[in-house]
N, C-alpha and C positions, 0 to 999 in steps of 0.2 A: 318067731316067738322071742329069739335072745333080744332083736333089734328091742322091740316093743319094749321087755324090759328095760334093757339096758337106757332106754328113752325116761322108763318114770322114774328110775333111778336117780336121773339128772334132772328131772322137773322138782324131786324129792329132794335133790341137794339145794338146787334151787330156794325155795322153800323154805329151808330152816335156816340158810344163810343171810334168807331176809328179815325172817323173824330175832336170829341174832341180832342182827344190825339194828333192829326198832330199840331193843334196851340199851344202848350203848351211842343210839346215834340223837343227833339235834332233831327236833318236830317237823325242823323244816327244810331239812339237807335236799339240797337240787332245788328247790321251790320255792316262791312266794305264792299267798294268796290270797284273798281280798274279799269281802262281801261290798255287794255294789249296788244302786237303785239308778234305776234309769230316769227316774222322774226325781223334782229335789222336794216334793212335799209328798203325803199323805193327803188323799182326797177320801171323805166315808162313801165307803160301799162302792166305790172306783176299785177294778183291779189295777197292778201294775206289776214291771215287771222288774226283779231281782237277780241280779247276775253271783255270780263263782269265777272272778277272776284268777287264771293260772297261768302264773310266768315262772319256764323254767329255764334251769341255769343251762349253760352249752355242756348237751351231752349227756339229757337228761332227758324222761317223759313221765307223765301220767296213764292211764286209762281210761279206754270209752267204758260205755255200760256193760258192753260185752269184750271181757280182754281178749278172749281168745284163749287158748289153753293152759296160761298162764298170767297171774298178773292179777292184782284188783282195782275194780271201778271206784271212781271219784263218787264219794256218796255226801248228802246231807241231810241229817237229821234236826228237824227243825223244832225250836220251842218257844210258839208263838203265843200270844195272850189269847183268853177268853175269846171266843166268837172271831177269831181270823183260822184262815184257810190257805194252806199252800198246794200247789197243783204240784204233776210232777217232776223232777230235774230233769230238762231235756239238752244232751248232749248235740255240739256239732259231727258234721258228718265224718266219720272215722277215719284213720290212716295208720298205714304199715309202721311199727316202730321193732325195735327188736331190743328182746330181755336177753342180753350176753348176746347168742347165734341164734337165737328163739324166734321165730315172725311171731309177734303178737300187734294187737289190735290197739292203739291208743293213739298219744301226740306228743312228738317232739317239740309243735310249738305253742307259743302261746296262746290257752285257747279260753273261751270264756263259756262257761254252761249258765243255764237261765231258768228260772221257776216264776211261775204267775201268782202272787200273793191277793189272797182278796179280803179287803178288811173290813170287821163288821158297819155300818149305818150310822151307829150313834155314836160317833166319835166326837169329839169337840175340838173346834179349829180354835188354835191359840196352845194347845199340849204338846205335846211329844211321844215318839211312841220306840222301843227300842225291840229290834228286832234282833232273834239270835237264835246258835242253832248247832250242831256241831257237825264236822267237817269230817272226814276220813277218805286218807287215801294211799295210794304206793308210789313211792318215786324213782325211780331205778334209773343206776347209771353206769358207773364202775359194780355199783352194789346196791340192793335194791332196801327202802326203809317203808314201811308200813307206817302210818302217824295219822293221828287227829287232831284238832284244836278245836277251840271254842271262836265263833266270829256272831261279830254282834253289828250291828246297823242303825242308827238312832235318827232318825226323819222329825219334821214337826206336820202336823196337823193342821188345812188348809183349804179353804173352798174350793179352791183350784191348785193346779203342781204345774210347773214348766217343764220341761225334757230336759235332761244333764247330756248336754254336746259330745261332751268328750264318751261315756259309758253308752249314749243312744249310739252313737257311731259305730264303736266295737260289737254289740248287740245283735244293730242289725247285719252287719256283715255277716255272721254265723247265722242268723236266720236267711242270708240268701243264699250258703253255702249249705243246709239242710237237704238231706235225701230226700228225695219223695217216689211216688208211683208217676207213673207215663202212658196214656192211651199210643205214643208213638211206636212203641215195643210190644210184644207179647213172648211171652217166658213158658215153656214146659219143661219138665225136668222126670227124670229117668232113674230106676237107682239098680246095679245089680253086682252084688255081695259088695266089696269093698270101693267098690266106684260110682260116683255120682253125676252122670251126665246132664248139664244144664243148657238147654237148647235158647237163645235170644234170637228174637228175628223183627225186622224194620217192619212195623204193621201201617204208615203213615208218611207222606213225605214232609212232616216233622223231623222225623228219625234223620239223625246221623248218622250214618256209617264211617268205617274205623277206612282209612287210606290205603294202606297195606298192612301187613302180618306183623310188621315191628312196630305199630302202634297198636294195635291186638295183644302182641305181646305183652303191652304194657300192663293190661288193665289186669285190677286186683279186686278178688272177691271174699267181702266179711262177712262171718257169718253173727246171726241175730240170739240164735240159741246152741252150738257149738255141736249142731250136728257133722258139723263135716270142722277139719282140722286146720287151723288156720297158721300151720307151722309146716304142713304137706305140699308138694309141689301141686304149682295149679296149670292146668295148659289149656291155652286157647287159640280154637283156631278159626280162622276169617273163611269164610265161602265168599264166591265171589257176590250172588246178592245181596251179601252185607249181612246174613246170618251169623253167628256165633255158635260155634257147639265149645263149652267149657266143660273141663273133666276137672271133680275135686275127691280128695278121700273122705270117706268117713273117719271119724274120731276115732280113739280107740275105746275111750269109755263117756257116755254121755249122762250127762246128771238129769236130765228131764225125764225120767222114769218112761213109759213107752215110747216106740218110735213118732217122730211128729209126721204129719199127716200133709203138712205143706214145708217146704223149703226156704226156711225166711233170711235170704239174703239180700247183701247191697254189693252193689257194681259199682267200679270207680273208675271214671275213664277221665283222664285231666283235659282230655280233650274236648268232654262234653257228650253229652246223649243224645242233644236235639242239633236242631241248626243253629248257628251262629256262636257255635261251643257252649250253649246254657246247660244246665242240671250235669253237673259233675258227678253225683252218686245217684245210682237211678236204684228204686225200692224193689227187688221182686219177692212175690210170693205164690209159685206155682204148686198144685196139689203131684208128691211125691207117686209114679207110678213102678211099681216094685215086681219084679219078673226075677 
């Protein structure tokens, strides 16, 4: 019970020292940022797609969607014209960063997030159209700064749009770095009081399995909605058929009001889930069984 305390104490100190820092510090201490289009026109009724470039300085990160038990996600609020549509901000696939000694959930490097804009039909090619939205996020380094700005994006209007080289490139790279599910795996998961047992097993000879224990070791598990604590030791151990049994904690306190019903984590193995080292973060979400 002291541990526990003594823990939110320092996520609490945490906390206000960040919020200190937001009045006192520059918008954009550790970071740049950037609104980007992949494409250099505007086509009507074409979606396409809009990036959130983040470059941070050395010794610095942002946040995935999900920080982890501390930390806040890169958000944007958009404010587009009449009859356009923005899909949701989807993040690349997650990595270990640490707030001070904290394992949280985000990126050290730089990473670019992406939203699918759909613009109404009746546009008229020969205009302009300026898009804009606002920005908010955390940037923590020595010290962490909370900050928003305003970004705006100005395209013309065009019967056809060509690809922007340099922004498609960056793009797609984060979309082939994106988690997904795998019919080569299959995941059950276990929970009893403070322990959550996550069972992986090669269901395919797709499947990759891990070499030995110290690449096992390696691998890192985030969590989707902060059931389980992503600042708590995680252990995993290799069977010889190439199964996995990973043990995580639960949280101490979870913000989604009752227990969740399935387990929604991602796995990260650098070495790859399938053959040939492909799918870096594999998706699982197995139904929670509680004894």
């Amino acid at each position: 019970m002291i541990k526990r305390l003594s823990r939110r104490w320092l996520l609490l100190a945490v906390w206000i020292s960040s919020f200190a820092a937001f009045h006192s510090a520059f918008s954009q201490t550790g970071l740049r940022i950037q609104l980007v289009s992949e494409v250099t026109a505007i086509v009507p009724g074409q979606p396409f797609t809009v990036g959130l470039w983040l470059q941070h300085d050395r010794g610095w990160h942002t946040y995935w969607r999900f920080p982890g038990i501390v930390g806040v996600p890169t958000q944007m609020k958009w404010n587009l014209p009449r009859g356009w549509k923005a899909g949701e901000l989807v993040y690349p696939e997650p990595e270990r960063t640490l707030m001070f000694q904290i394992k949280a959930q985000g990126f050290d490097r730089d990473v670019m997030l992406r939203t699918e804009i759909t613009p109404p039909k009746d546009l008229k090619a020969g205009d302009s159209i300026t898009l804009s939205g606002l920005a908010s996020w955390m940037c923590c380094g020595n010290t962490c700064h909370p900050a928003s700005m305003d970004l705006s994006l100005t395209l013309p209007v065009a019967a056809t749009a060509e690809v922007n080289a340099k922004w498609h490139k960056l793009l797609d790279a984060e979309r082939a770095r994106a988690e997904r599910t795998s019919n080569a795996w299959t995941s059950s998961v276990s929970e009893k009081g403070e322990t959550i047992t996550l069972i992986l097993k090669p269901a395919s000879a797709e499947a990759r399995v891990c070499k030995n224990q110290r690449e096992a070791d390696k691998i890192i598990v985030f969590t989707e909605d902060g059931w389980f604590d992503s600042d708590k030791p995680q252990t995993v151990l290799l069977h010889s058929d190439g199964t996995l049994t990973i043990t995580l904690i639960k949280a101490d306190t979870y913000m989604g009001g009752k227990p969740p019903a399935t387990l929604r984590a991602i796995l990260r193995n650098e070495e790859g889930w399938l053959q040939g080292g492909a799918l870096r973060c594999l998706r699982v979400e197995p139904r929670i069984v509680r004894g």
